[in-house]
C-alpha positions as CSV (number, residue, x, y, z in Angstrom):
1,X,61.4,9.4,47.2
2,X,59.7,12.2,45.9
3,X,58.3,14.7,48.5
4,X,55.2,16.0,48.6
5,X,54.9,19.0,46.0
6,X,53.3,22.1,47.5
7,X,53.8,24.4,44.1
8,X,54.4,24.3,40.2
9,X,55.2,27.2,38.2
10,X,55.3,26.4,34.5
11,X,57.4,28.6,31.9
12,X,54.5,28.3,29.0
13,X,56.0,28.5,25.1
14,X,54.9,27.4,21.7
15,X,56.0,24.1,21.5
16,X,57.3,23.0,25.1
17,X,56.7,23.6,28.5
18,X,58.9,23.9,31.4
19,X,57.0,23.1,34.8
20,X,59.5,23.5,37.5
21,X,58.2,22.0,41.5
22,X,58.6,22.6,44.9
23,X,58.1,20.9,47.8
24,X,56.9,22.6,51.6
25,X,60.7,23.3,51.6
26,X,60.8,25.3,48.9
27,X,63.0,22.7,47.5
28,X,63.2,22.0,43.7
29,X,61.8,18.6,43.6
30,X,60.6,19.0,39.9
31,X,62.5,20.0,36.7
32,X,61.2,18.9,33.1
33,X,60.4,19.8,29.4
34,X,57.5,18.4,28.1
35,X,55.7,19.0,24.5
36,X,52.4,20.8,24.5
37,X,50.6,17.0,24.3
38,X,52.1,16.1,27.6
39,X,51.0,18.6,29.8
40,X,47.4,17.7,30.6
41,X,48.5,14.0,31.2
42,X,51.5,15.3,33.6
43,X,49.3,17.3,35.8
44,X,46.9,14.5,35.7
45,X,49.3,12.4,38.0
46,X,49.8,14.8,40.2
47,X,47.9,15.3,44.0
48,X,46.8,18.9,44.1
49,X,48.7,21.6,44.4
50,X,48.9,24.9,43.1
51,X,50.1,25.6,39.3
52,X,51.3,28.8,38.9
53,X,51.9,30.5,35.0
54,X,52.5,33.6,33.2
55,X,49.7,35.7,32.5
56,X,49.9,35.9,28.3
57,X,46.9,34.8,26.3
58,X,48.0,31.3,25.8
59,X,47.9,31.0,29.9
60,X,43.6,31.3,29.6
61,X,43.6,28.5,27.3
62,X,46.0,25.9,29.8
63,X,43.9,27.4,32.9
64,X,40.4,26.0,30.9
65,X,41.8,23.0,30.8
């Protein structure tokens, strides 16, 4: 069962992504690589939480979306 995720920080690149989750815990309850299309449609299925990511010009772009 996965607990209830409080955080995401998400390690932006070119070509993949690396969102990384925590739980009220601070427990690592979410490791993956995903390609730039399947971003959006991760977060999608998410509940709400707070995404976290570095502050470089591709970061305005994701934070639009």
């Amino acid at each position: 069962m996965i607990s209830k995720i409080t955080r995401i920080g998400i390690d932006l690149a070119k070509y993949t992504f690396s969102p990384f989750g925590v739980d009220e815990c601070e427990h690592a309850v979410i490791r993956h690589t995903l390609k730039r299309t399947g971003l959006l449609g991760f977060l999608a299925n998410l509940a709400p939480c707070i995404v976290a990511m570095e502050a470089g010009a591709g970061a305005h772009l994701w934070a639009r979306q």
